[in-house]
C-alpha positions in Angstrom: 0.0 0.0 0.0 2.4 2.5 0.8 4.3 1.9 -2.6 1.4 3.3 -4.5 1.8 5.6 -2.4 4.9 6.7 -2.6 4.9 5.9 -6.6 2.0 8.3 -6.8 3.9 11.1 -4.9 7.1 10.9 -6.8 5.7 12.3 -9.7 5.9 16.6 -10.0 2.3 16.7 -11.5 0.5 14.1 -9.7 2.0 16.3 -6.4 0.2 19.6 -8.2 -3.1 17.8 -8.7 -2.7 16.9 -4.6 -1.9 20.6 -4.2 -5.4 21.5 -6.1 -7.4 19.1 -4.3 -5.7 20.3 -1.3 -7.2 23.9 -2.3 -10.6 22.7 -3.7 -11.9 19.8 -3.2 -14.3 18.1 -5.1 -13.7 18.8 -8.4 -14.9 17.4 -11.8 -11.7 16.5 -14.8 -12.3 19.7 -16.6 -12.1 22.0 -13.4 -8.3 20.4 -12.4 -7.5 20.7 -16.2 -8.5 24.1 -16.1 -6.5 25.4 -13.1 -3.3 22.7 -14.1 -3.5 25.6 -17.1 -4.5 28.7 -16.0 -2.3 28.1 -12.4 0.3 26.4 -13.1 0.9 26.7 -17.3 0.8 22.9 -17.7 -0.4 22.1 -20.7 -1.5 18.4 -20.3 -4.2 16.5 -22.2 -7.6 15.7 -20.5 -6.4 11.8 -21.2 -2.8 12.5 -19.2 -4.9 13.9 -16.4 -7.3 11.5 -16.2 -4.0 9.1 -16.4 -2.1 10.6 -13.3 -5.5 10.8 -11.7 -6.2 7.4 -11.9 -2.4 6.5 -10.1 -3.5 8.5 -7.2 -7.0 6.8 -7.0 -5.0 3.7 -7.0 -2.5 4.9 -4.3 -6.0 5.7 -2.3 -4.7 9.3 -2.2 -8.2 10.6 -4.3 -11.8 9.2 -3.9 -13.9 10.0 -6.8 -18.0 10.1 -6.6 -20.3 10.4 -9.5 -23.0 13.2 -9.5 -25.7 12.7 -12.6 -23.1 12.5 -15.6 -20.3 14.3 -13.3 -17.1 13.0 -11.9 -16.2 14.5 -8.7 -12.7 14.1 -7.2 -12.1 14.8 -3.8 -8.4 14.6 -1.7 -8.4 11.7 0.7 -5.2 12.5 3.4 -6.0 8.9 5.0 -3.0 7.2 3.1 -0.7 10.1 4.2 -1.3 10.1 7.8 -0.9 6.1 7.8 3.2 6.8 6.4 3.5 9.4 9.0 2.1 7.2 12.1 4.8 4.7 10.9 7.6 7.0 11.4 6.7 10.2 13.6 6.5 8.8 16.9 6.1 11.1 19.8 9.2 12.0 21.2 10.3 9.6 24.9 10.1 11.6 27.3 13.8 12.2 29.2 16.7 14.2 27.4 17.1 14.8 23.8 18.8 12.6 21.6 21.0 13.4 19.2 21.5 11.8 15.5 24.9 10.1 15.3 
């Protein structure tokens, strides 16, 4: 699981469509085309977005929801929180270790 993960964040653009789901949530393929344009001068195909969106629906990292004849996308942190429980304990309490 947390290879999709990490496969899905390694890549710039899927990281921008994160960044725009982060921002607005729930939006349809022509909405995160639009602003992947207008924002951010990426001039990808609907087909390569639907592509990379599709990697971070697979990585669990985007929940889509159909509306009618609308595709909704919508950020889903779940997966990110999971890596960050592995590794980012609290701190023991007593004095400060330092990294050898």
């Amino acid at each position: 699981m947390a290879d999709d993960v990490f496969k899905a964040l390694a890549d710039p653009t899927r990281r921008t469509i994160l960044d725009e789901l982060a921002d607005k949530s729930g939006q349809t393929l022509f909405e995160i085309c639009s602003r992947l344009s207008m924002k951010h001068r990426l001039g990808l195909s609907r087909q390569a977005v639907s592509q990379h969106l599709a990697v971070l629906e697979a990585a669990g990292l985007v929940e889509t929801r159909r509306e009618g004849r609308y595709k909704f996308h919508d950020l889903n942190t779940a997966p990110l929180r999971r890596i960050t429980e592995r590794w980012l304990r609290p701190d023991p309490p007593g004095p400060e270790k330092s990294a050898p």
